[in-house]
C-alpha positions in Angstrom: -6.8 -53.4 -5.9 -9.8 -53.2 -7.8 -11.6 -49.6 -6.7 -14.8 -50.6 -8.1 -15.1 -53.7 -6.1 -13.8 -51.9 -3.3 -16.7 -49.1 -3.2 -18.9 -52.0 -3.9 -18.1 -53.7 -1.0 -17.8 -50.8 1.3 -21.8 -49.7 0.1 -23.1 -52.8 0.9 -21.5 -52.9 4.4 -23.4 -49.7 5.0 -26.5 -50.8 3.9 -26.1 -53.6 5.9 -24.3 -51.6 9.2 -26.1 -48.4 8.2 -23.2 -46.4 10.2 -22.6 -48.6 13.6 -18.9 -48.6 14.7 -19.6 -51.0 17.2 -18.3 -53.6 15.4 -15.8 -56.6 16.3 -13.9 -57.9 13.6 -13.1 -61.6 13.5 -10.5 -62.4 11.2 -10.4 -66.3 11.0 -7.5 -68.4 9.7 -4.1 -69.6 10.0 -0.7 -67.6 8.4 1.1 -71.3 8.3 -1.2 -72.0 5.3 -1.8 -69.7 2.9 -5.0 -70.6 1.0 -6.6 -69.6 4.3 -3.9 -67.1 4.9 -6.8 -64.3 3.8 -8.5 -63.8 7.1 -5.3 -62.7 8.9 -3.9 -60.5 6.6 -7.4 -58.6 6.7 -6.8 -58.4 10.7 -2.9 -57.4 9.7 -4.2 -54.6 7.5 -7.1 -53.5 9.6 -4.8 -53.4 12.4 -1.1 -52.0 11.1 -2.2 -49.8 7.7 -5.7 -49.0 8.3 -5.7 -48.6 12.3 -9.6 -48.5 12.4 -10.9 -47.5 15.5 -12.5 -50.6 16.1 -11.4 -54.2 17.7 -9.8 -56.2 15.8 -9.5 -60.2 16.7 -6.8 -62.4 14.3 -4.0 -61.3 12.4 -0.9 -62.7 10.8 1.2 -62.9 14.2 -2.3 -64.0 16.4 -4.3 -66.6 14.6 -7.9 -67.0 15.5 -8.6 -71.0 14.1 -10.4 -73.9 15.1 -8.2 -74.3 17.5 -8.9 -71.5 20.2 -12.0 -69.7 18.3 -13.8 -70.5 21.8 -11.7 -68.7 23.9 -11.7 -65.9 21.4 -16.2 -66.2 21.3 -16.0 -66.4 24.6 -13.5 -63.6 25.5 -15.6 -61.1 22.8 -18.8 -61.9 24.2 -17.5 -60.6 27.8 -16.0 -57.6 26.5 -18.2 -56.9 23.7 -21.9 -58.1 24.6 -23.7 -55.5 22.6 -21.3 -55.4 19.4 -21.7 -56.5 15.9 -19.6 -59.6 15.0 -18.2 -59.3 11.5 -16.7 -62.5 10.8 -13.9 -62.5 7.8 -12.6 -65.8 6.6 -11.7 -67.8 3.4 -13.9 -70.0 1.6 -14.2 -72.3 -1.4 -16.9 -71.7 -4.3 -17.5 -72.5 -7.8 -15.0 -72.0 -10.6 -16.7 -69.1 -11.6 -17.4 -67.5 -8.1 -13.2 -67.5 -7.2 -12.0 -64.3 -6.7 -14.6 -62.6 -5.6 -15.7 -61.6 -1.9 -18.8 -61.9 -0.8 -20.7 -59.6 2.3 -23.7 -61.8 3.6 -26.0 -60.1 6.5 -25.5 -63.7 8.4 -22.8 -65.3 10.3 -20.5 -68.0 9.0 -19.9 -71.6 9.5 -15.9 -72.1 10.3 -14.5 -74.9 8.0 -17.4 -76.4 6.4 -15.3 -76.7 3.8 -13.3 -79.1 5.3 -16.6 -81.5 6.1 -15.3 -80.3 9.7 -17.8 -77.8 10.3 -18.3 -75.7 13.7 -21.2 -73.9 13.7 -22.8 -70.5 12.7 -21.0 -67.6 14.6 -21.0 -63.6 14.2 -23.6 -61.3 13.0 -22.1 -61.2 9.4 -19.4 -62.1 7.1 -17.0 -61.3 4.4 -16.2 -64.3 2.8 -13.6 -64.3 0.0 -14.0 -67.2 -2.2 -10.1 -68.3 -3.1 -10.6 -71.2 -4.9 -13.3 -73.8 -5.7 -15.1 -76.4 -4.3 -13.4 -79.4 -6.5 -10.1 -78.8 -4.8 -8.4 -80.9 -1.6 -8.0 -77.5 0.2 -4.7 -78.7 2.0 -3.5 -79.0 -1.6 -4.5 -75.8 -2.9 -1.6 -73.9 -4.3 -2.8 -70.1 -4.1 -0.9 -67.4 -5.2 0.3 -65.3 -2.6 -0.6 -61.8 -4.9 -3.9 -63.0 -5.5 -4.4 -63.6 -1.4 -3.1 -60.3 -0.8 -5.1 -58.8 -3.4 -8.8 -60.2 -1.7 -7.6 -59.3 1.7 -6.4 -55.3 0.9 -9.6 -55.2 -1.4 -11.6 -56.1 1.4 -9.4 -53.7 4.1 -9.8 -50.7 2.0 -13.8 -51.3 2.2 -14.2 -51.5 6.1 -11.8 -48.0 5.8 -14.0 -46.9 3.4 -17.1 -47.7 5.8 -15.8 -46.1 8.7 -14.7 -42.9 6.8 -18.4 -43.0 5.8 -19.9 -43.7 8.6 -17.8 -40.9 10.7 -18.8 -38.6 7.4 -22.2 -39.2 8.0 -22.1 -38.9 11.4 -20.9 -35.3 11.5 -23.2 -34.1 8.8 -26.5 -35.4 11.3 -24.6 -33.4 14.0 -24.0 -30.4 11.8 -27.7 -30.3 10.0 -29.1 -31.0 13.8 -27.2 -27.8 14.9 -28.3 -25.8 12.6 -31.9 -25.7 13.6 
């Protein structure tokens, strides 16, 4: 795991979620294929290493795909109304962009890059580009390591946030007592 881009990562979360732990985590994808194999095994290691105190939505033994993301949207939007969506899924980039994971302040678009697009859900997203755009993606033949690698890099950042954000948290509590 690379630390740097780990701390990296975490920052910008922050500076996007300046502190809120109301957060929903939607870990898109499906464990049968493992080029888009990264989603769940964020949800896996939010869930099983990390136990963040947050909810957690897809993981390696409950999928959240194309083919019940609506009862999942639906289902968060009941119980979570006011929380922020932080959508985490695999995507396809250019040659030189593979590899890296990328935190935009917007939702994503399921599958478009299967020409099969849904449409834009969540608040945000992580987005871990694992291979590029000139590639059938049912052909793909991703290295599970390298999978593994994007989705603990990206698990150790939401940690990292939350630590942060409960850090930060108690030093506004402890400076407001003090006065």
């Amino acid at each position: 795991m690379d630390k740097f881009n780990t701390m990296r990562l975490a920052g910008k979360l922050y500076a996007r979620l300046q502190g809120n732990t109301n957060i929903v985590f939607l870990c898109l994808g499906t464990s049968r294929l493992l080029a888009d194999a990264y989603g769940p095994m964020v949800g896996s290691l939010l869930k099983n290493k990390y136990n963040i105190p947050t909810y957690v939505y897809g993981d390696l033994i409950k999928n959240v795909n194309a083919l019940n993301l609506e009862e999942y949207l639906s289902m968060i939007r009941r119980a979570h109304p006011l929380s922020h969506i932080v959508v985490i899924d695999s995507a396809l980039g250019n040659e030189s962009s593979v590899g890296t994971i990328k935190f935009l302040g917007c939702g994503t678009i399921p599958r478009s890059a299967l020409d099969d697009s849904l449409y834009l859900i969540g608040d945000s997203s992580i987005l871990a580009v694992i291979e590029s755009h000139s590639k059938d993606f049912m052909l793909i033949k991703t290295k599970r390591g390298f999978i593994s690698e994007l989705a603990e890099t990206t698990a150790s950042a939401i940690n990292q946030y939350f630590a942060l954000a409960k850090a930060l948290e108690n030093t506004k509590i402890y400076n407001t007592a003090s006065y």
